[in-house]
N, C-alpha and C positions, 0 to 999 in steps of 0.2 A: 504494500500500500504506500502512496506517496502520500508527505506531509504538506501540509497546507497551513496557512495563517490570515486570519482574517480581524477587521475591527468589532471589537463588542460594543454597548452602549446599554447602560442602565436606565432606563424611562423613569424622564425626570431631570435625570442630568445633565449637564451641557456639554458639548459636541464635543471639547477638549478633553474629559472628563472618559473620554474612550480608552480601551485597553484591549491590549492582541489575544486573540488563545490561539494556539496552534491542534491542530488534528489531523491524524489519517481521515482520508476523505470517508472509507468506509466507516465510519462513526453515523449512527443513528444520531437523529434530533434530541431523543431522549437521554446521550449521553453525552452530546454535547451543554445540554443544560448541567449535569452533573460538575463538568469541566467550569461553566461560567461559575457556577454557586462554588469551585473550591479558590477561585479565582476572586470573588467580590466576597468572603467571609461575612465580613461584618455587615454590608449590605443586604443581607439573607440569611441569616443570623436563625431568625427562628423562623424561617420556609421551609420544606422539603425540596428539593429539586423539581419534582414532576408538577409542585405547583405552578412554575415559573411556563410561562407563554411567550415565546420567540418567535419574532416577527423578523424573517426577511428583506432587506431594506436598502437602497444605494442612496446613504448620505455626502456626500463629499466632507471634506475634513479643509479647515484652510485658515488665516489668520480672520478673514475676513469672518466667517461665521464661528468661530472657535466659543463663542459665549452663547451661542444658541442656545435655549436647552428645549429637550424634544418632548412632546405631550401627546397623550392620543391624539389630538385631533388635527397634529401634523402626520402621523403615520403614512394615511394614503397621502399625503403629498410628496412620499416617496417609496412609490411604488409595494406600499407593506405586505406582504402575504405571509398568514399564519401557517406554521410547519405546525405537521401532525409527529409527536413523537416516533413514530414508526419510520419515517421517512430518513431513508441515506442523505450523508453532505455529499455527496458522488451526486444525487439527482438532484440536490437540490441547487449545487452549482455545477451543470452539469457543462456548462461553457467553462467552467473554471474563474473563479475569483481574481486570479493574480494579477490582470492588469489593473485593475482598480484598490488592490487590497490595501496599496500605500495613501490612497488618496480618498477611500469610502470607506462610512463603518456601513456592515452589511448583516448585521443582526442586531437586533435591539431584544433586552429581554423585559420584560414586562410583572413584574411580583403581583399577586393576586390582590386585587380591588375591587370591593363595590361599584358597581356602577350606579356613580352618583360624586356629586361635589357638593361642597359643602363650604360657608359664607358665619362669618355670625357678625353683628356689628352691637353700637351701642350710643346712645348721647351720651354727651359731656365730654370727659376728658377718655374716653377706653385709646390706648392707643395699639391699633394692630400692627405686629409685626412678625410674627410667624406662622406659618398652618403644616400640618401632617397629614400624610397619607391616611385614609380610615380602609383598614384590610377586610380584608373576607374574601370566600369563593362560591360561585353559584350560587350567589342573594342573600348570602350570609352574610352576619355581622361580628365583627369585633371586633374590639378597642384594644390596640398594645397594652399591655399591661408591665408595669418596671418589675421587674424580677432583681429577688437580692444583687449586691453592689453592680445591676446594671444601670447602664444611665438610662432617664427619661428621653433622650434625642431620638426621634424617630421619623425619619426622612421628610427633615423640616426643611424650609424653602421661606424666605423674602418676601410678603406679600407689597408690590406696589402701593408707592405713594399717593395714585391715585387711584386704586381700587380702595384702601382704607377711605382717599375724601369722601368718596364717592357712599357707601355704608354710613360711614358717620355723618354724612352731609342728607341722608334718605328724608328722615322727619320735618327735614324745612324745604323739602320740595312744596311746589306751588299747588292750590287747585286754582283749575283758569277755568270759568265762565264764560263762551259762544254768546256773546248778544246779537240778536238781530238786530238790524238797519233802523226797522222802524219802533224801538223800546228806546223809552226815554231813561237818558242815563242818569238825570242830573239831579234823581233821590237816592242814587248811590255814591255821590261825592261830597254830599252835605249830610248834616245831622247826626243821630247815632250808628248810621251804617258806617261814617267812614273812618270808623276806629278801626272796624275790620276788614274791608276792602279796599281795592285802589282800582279805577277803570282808567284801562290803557287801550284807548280804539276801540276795538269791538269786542275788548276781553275783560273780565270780574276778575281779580285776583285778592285770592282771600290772603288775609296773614297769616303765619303759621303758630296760629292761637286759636282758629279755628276751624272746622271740617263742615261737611255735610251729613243728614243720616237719612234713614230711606223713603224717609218724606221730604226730602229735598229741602229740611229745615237747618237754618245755619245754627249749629249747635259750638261750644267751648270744646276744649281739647277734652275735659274732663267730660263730657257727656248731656252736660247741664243746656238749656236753649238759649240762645241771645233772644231778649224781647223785643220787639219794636213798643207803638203803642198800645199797650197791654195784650198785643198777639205776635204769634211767635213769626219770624221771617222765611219765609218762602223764595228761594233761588231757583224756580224749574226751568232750567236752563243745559244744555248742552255739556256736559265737563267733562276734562283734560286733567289728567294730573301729569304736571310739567317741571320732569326730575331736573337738580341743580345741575345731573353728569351726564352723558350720553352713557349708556347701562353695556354699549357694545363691547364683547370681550368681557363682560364680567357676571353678568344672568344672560345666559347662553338662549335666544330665540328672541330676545328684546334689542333692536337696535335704534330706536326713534327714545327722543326727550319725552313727548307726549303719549303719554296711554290714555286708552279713552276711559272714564270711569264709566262701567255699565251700572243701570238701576239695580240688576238683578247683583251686582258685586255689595252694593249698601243694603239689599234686604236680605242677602246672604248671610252679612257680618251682624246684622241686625238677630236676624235668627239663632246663630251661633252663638253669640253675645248673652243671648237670654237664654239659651238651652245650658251652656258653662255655667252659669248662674243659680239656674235656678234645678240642676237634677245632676251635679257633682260630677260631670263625667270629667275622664283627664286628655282626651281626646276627640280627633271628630276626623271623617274622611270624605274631602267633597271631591265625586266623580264625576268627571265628564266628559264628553265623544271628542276624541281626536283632533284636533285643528281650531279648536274653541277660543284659544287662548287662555288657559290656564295659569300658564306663566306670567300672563300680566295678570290675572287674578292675586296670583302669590305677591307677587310684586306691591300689586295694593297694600293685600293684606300684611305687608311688613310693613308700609310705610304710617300705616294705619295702626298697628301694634305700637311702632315707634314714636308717632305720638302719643297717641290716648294712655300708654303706660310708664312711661318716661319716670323713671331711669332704667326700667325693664332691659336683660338682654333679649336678643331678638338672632338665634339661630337660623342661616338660610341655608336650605341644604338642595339641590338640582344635581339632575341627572343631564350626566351628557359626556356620551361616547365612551361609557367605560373607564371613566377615573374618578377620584375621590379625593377632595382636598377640604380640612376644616380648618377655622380657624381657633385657638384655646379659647373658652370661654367658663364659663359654672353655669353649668348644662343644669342644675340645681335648682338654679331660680331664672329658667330663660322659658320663653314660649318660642317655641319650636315650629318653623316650616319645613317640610320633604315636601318638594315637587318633582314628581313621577320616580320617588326612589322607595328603599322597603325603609322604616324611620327606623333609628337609631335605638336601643333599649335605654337612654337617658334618660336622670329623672328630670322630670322638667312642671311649672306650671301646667303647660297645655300646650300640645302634638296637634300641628294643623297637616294632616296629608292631602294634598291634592295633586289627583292621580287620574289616567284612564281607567276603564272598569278591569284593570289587572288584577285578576286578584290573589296574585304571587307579591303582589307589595303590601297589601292588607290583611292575608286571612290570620297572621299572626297578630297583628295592631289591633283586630277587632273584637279579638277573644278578650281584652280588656274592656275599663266603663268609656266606651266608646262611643257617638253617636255617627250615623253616615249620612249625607246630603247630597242632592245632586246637583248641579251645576249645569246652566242652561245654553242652549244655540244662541247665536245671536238674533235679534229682527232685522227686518229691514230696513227699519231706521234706524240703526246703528250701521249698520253695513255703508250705508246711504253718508252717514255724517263721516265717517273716516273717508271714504270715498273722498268726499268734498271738498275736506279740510287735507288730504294728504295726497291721492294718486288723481286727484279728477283728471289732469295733465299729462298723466301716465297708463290709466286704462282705460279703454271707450267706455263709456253711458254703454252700448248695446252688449259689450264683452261681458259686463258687473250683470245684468239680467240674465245672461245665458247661464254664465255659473252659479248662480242664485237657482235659476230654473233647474239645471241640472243636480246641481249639489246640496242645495239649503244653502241659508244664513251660517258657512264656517269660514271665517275668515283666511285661514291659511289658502285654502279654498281660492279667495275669491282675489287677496292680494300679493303671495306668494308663490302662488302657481296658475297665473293667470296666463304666460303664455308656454305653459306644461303640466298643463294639467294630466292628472292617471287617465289614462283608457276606462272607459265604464265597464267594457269586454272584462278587461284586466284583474278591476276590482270584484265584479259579480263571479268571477271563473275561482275566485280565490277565498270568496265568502263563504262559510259555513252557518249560515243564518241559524240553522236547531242546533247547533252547540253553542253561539251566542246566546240565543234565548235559554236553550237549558239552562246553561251556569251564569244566569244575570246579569251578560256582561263579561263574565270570568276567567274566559278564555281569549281575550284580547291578546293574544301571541300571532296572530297572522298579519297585522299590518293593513288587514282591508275591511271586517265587517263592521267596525265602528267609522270607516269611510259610508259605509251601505245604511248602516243603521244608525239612527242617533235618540242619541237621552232626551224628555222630555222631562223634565221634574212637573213636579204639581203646585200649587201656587206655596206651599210655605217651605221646599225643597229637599222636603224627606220621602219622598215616592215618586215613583215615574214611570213612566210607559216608555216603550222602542218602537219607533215610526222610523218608514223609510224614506232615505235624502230625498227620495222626490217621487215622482209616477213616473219619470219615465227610468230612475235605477231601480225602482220596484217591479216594473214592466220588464225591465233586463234583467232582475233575478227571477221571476217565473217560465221567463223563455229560457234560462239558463236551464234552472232545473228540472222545467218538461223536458228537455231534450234528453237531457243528461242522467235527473232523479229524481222522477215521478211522487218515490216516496216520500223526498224532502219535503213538497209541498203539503203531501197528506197529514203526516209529521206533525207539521208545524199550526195546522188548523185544527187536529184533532188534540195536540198540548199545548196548545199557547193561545185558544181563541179564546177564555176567559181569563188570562192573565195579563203581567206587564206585556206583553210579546200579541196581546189583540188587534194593536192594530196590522201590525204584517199579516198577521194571519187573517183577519179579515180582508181585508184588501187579495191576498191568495185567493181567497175563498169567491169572491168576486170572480176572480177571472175564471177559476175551476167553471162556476155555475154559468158564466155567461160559454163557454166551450161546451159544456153539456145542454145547454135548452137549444142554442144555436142548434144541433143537432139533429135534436128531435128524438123521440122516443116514449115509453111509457113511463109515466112519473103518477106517484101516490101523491094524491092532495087530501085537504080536510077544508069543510067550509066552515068561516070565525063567523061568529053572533055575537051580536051587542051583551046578550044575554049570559055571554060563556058557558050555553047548554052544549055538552062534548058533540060536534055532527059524527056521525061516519064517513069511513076513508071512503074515496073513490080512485080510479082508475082515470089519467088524463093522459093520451096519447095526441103528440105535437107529432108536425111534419118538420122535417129540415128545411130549415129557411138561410137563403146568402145573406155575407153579415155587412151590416151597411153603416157607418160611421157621418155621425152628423156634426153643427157647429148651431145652423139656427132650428128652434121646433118645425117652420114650414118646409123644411129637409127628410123631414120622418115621413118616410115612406110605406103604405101597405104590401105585402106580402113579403116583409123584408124584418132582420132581426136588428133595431136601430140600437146603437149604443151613442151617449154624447162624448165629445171629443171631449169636454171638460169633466175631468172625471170627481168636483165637485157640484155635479147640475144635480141643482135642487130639487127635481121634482122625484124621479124613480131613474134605477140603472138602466133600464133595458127597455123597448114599447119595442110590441108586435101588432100595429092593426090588424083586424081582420083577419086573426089568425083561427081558421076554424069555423069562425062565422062569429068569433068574439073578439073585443078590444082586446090585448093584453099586454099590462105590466106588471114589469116585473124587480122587487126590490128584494135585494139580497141582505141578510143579516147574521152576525153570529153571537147577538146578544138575545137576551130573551124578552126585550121589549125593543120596539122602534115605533118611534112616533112618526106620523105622519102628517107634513106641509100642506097645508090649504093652499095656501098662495103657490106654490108650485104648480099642484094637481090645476089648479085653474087656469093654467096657462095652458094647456092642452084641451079644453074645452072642445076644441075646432076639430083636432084629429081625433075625437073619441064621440061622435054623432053615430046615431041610426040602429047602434050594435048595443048588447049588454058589455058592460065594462067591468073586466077581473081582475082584481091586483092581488099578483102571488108574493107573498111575503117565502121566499126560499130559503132554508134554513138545512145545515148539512145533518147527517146521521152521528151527531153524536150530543153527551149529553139528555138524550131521551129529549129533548127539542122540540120536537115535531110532534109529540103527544103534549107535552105541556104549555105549545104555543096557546096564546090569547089574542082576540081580537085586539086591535092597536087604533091606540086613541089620535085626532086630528087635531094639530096643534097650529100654533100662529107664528109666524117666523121667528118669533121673541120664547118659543118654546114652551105657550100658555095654551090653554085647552081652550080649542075654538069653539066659539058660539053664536056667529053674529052671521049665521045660515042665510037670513032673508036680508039683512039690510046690505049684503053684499052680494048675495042672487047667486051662493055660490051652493044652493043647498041641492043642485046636480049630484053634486060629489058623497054629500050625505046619501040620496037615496037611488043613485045607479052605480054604487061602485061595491063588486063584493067584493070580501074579502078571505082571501084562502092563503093557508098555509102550505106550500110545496116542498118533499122533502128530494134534498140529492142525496144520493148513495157514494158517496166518496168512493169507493171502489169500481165506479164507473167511471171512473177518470183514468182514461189508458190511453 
C-alpha cells in the first residue's frame, strides 16, 4: 500500500489551525477517524471515534484566508461530501490527493452536535463574550459536564462585537406605526400621547417604555394601559417592529430590520401570558406549517420577553444546518426560546418551543406541565402589507395572486420562492397525507406534507384543523393518489372525516362522490321529513351523464352532470337537470348535519321549472351515516334558521324540494 498525506481540519476552527495525518490509502473512513481522534486528543477528549463525521472537502490553505474558520454552513461551499465509514481512502481519493494536498485541507471532521444554535442575551450591563458547542447525537442532548481536575473550556469561541450589540440592543428596538395618507397626525404630536410616541412621515414610533397588546391598546412595559381621556388608547394600525441591527448572520432566516408584527403574534402572547399565569405550566409548544414565519415569531417573542421582564435572561436557541452554539448564561432564572430544535433539559422560568408539527422535538418537552398552541397562516392582508411596504418593486401584483392561489397565505411561499417555486407534481408525489393526519402532524420528516397541508388553529390557539394549500394542490393530491393509491383516499375519509384531518377528507370525499354519480349506477337512498318519521330505503338507479364544468348558473346544462368551477359556490356541489324526469342536486357531506342556503337555492329558481326537485344530501358508508341522517334545516346566509318564506317568495324551495339522503359505498370507488 502506498502512503499518502493529506490536510485535517476541526469544524470550528480556523483554516491555519489545520494539521496532516498520513495513511495507506487502503484505510477505511472508519479508521481514518480513529487516526484524526489520536491526533486532536484533547479536542475529542470525551468522543469515541465512530462518533466523529468526516466530510470531504477542497479548502485551499493561504495567508490570505489562514483566519477563516469553517462552520457548517460553509461546508457545501466546498464541495462537502459525507464519507460513510465503510468507504476506502483508495475510492474516496481515487484521483489521488497529492496535487493539492500542500495547498487544500481535504477533510474536515465534524464532533457530534445538536442540530440547533443557540443565543442568550440580557439588559443592562451582561457582557457577552464567549459561547460553547452544546453536544449530542441523533437529537440528543447534553451538556459537558467538568469532570475532576478537568477544566470547564469546552470549544469556546469569541462571540462578535456586534452580534453581542445586536442581543443587548433587542429591547429598544422600535415599534413603527403605517399611517395612512388621509389620518390626521396632529393628536399624536400634542398632549398626553406625545410622551410616548414620535411621528416621523407616515410612521408612529413608540418609545421603548411602551408596547402594544392584542387589542391594539398602547399599554407600559409593565403590562398596565396608558389612558387617554378616561379611555384606554387605541393604535389599529399596521406595525413593524424595526430592530436597532440588521439580524442577518445572526437569527438565521431573518434578514430585513423590519418584521411585521402579526395580530395573531399579540393574541398568541396574550394567550400564553394568561395560560403561565394562571394553570402553573413550565412550558408551552407553538406549532406551525412550514414557511409561516416562525422565526420572526420567536424573534418577537424575545424582544417582547426583553422588555416586559427586564432584567430577565432571555435564552435564544435556533436551528440551522446542524451546529450548536450557546452563549453562558443561568439557565436558572432565564425564559427560554428553541426555535425548530429539541429544548435543552435546563431549568428555567419558562421553555417557549416553537417548532413544525415535528414531533421528535417535543414528545419528550410535553410529557412535562406543558401547554401546546398552534400558530396561524398568514391572511391576505398581511401578505398584501409586506408586499407593499417591501417587494411591491420586486414581485408582480399578478405573480403574489398566483402563489396565494396556489399555495395559501405562506410567506416563504410567496417572497422567497417566488421565482422557484416547488413543482406541485413534486410536492403531492412526496406527500403522505394519512400519516400526517394519523400522527397530528408528527411525522413532518418528508419536507412536503406541511407544504400540502396547513395548521388552522381555532380562535384562542389550542386546537386546529388540517386544510389543504388550496383546491387546486388538493385536486393534485387526489389525482395523485387515484392513480397511484386508491386506498389512501378511502383511508383518509373513512379516519379522519370526523377529526382534525375533516377537512381533506371531506373535500376527498367530494371528488370520490362527484366520480361515482357522474357515472351512474344503483345507489340506496332514504327520503328526510320534517317530521324525522325513519322513511324506507329505496333503490335509485342514474344513467351516466358527461361531466360539464360551469362559471355562470345560465351555463348548467340539462342532461349533463354540472359541477361549478368555484368550488366555494354556495348553492349545492353538483345539479343534474332532468335527470330521469327529475331536477337533481346534489350536496355532499361528511358531517352529520348541513345546513342548507336559501339564498343560494334561489338563485336556481330558472333551471329547476316544470320537474319535481330532489336534493341528495350524499353521505359515505361509514359511521352508520346514512341511517342516522336527518332532514337538514334552511338557513340565511348569516347561518340563522330561515323564515321569511313569503315576504321573499322564496317559499318554492320550502314546498318543491325533497329531500333524501344518498348513500356511497366507498368501495365502489375503483
Amino acid at each position: 500500500m502506498s502512503e499518502i498525506m493529506i490536510f485535517c481540519l476541526v469544524l470550528g476552527d480556523a483554516i491555519e489551525e489545520s494539521f496532516p495525518v498520513d495513511f495507506d490509502k487502503g484505510i477505511t473512513v472508519g479508521h481514518l477517524k480513529k487516526l484524526i481522534k489520536e491526533e486532536k486528543k484533547n479536542a475529542f477528549a470525551n468522543i469515541d471515534s465512530n462518533e466523529l463525521r468526516l466530510w470531504k472537502v477542497d479548502i485551499p490553505i493561504g495567508i490570505e484566508n489562514k483566519n477563516t474558520k469553517i462552520f457548517a454552513e460553509n461546508i457545501n461551499d466546498y464541495k462537502g461530501v459525507e464519507l460513510l465509514p465503510n468507504a476506502t481512502m483508495e475510492a474516496v481519493f481515487h484521483n489521488g490527493p497529492e496535487n493539492t494536498k500542500f495547498f487544500s485541507i481535504r477533510i474536515i471532521a465534524q464532533p457530534p452536535v445538536t442540530a440547533d444554535k443557540c443565543f442568550a442575551f440580557k439588559r443592562g450591563n451582561l457582557k457577552l463574550s464567549h459561547s460553547f458547542i452544546r453536544s449530542g447525537t441523533s437529537g440528543s442532548f447534553s451538556i459537558p459536564m467538568k469532570r475532576p481536575d478537568e477544566s470547564q473550556f469546552y470549544n469556546r469561541e469569541s462571540v462578535t462585537s456586534y452580534e453581542e450589540e445586536f442581543w443587548n440592543e433587542l429591547s429598544n428596538a422600535y415599534i413603527v406605526l403605517k399611517v395612512p395618507d388621509n389620518i390626521d397626525k396632529t393628536m399624536f404630536v400634542s398632549g398626553p400621547l406625545s410622551e410616548y410616541i414620535s411621528v416621523k412621515g407616515n410612521e408612529i414610533v413608540l418609545n421603548n417604555c411602551v408596547m402594544l397588546n392584542a387589542q391594539n391598546e398602547l399599554i407600559l412595559n409593565n403590562g398596565e394601559p396608558v389612558m387617554g381621556e378616561l379611555t384606554k388608547i387605541k393604535m389599529n394600525f399596521v406595525k413593524f417592529l424595526r430592530l436597532r441591527k440588521s439580524p442577518y448572520g445572526i437569527v438565521y432566516g431573518i434578514s430585513t430590520q423590519d418584521i411585521l408584527i402579526k395580530e395573531s403574534y399579540l393574541q398568541m402572547i396574550e394567550k400564553i401570558e394568561y395560560d403561565r399565569t394562571h394553570h402553573e405550566k413550565r412550558g408551552c409548544i407553538i406549532v406551525g406549517s412550514p414557511g409561516i414565519g416562525k422565526t420572526h415569531f420567536s424573534l418577537y417573542l424575545a424582544f417582547y420577553l426583553a422588555r416586559r421582564y427586564s432584567p430577565a435572561n432571555i435564552i435564544y436557541e435556533q436551528l440551522f444546518q446542524g451546529y450548536s452554539r450557546a452563549l453562558h448564561v443561568k439557565p436558572n432564572i432565564s425564559l427560554y426560546i428553541a426555535d425548530s430544535v429539541i429544548p435543552a433539559p435546563w431549568k428555567t422560568i419558562f421553555t417557549f418551543l416553537v417548532t413544525t408539527p415535528k414531533s421528535g422535538r417535543w414528545h419528550e418537552f410535553v410529557k412535562g406541565r406543558v401547554r401546546k398552541y398552534y400558530a396561524p397562516i398568514w391572511t391576505e392582508e398581511e401578505i398584501w402589507t409586506v408586499w407593499n411596504v417591501k417587494y411591491k418593486n420586486k414581485i408582480p401584483e399578478n405573480r403574489v395572486k398566483e402563489l396565494i392561489t396556489r399555495w395559501g397565505c405562506i410567506p416563504r411561499r410567496v417572497f422567497d420562492e417566488y421565482d422557484d417555486e416547488p413543482k406541485v407534481d413534486d410536492i403531492v408525489s412526496q406527500c403522505d397525507a394519512y400519516v400526517y393526519l394519523k400522527n397530528d402532524g408528527g411525522d413532518l420528516g418528508d419536507n412536503y406534507s406541511g407544504k400540502a397541508i396547513h395548521i388552522i388553529p381555532n380562535s384562542d390557539f389550542t386546537d386546529k384543523i388540517y386544510v389543504p394549500a388550496s383546491t387546486e394542490i388538493c385536486e393534485a393530491l387526489y389525482r395523485h393518489y387515484k392513480k397511484n393509491t386508491k386506498d389512501m383516499i378511502v383511508k383518509i375519509i373513512r379516519n379522519f372525516a370526523r377529526s382534525a384531518g375533516g377537512t381533506l377528507a371531506g373535500k376527498f370525499f367530494e371528488m370520490v362522490a362527484h366520480d361515482i354519480l357522474r357515472k351512474g349506477g344503483d345507489f340506496t337512498v332514504r327520503h328526510l321529513t320534517r317530521d324525522n318519521i325513519k322513511q324506507p330505503e329505496k333503490e335509485l338507479h342514474l344513467q351516466n351523464l358527461p361531466y360539464q364544468q360551469f362559471h355562470n348558473i345560465d351555463e348548467i346544462v340539462p342532461g349533463y352532470y354540472n359541477i361549478p368551477e368555484n368550488t366555494n359556490f354556495e348553492l349545492v356541489d353538483a345539479i343534474a337537470p332532468n335527470r330521469n324526469g327529475i331536477h337533481h342536486l346534489y350536496q355532499m357531506t361528511t358531517a352529520e348535519t348541513h345546513d342548507i342556503k336559501v339564498d343560494g337555492l334561489n338563485k336556481l329558481e330558472n333551471n329547476l321549472k316544470d320537474l319535481p326537485i330532489h336534493l341528495y344530501l350524499v353521505v359515505p358508508n361509514i359511521n352508520d351515516m346514512f341511517n342516522n341522517f336527518r332532514f337538514q334545516k334552511y338557513v340565511t346566509s348569516e347561518n340563522t334558521e330561515y323564515s321569511g318564506w313569503h315576504l321573499t317568495h322564496t317559499e318554492w324551495i320550502r314546498d318543491n324540494i325533497a329531500q333524501y339522503v344518498l348513500l356511497i359505498n366507498l368501495s365502489d370507488f375503483n
